[in-house]
N, C-alpha and C positions, 0 to 999 in steps of 0.2 A: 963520357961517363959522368953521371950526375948522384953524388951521395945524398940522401934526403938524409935529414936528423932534426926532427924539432926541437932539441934542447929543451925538453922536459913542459912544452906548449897544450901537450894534452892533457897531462897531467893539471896542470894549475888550470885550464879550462871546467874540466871538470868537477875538479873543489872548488873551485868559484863558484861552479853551476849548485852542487848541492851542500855548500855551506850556510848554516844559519845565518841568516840575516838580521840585522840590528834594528831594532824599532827605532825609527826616527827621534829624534829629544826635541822636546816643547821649547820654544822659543823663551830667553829669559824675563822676570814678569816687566825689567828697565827698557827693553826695546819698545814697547809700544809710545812711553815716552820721550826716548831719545829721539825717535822718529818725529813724535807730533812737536819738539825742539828745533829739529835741524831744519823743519820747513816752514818755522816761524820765518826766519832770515829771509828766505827767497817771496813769502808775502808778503811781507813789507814793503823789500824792491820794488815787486811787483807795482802796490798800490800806490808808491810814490810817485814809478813811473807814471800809470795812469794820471794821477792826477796833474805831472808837467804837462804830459801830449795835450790831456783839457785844456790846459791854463794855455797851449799852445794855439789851440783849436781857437778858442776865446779870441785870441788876440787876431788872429788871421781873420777871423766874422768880421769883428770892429775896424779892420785895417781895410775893408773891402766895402764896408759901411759907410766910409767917411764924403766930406765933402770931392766933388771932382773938381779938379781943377779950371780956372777960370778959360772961357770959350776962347781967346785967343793963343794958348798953350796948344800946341799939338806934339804927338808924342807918334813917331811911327812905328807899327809892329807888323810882323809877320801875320797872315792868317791863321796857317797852321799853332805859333804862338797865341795870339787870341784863341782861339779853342781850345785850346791846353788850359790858358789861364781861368774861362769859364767853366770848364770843367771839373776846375781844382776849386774852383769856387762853388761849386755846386756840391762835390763832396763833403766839402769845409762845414756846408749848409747842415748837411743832410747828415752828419757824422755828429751836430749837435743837438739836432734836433732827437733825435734819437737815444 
């Protein structure tokens, strides 16, 4: 035996369905300034960061620039590592040039 009762479900459906509705309210006139505030702080970060990664970038070109060491030094790498390293040298490049 199953008692159905909605506990008054139709009801509040229904005045909900044809109760007046509220015209939305206009945004206050301080929001558009809090707003262009709160996202001063995050550009800032922002263009600090960039300008370390640069100062970053900068310094990897020059470290890759420099003289190579004298012909009897030898240094053994991997191939796979040599191409990694060229690679990353070629971005370095190309990420300043840019």
């Amino acid at each position: 035996m199953i008692i159905e009762y909605d506990f008054g479900k139709k009801e509040r459906v229904t005045s909900a369905r044809f109760a007046p509705s509220e015209p939305p309210q206009p945004p206050p006139a301080e929001r558009p300034r809090r707003l262009a505030a709160g996202a001063e702080m995050p550009l800032e970060r922002a263009r600090a960061r960039a300008a370390r990664l640069e100062t970053a970038l900068r310094a990897a070109k020059a470290a890759c620039e420099t003289k190579r060491p004298a012909p009897g030094h030898k240094i053994m790498v991997d191939a796979d590592e040599y191409a990694r390293l060229l690679r990353c040298k070629a971005l370095v490049s190309a990420a300043l040039e840019s």
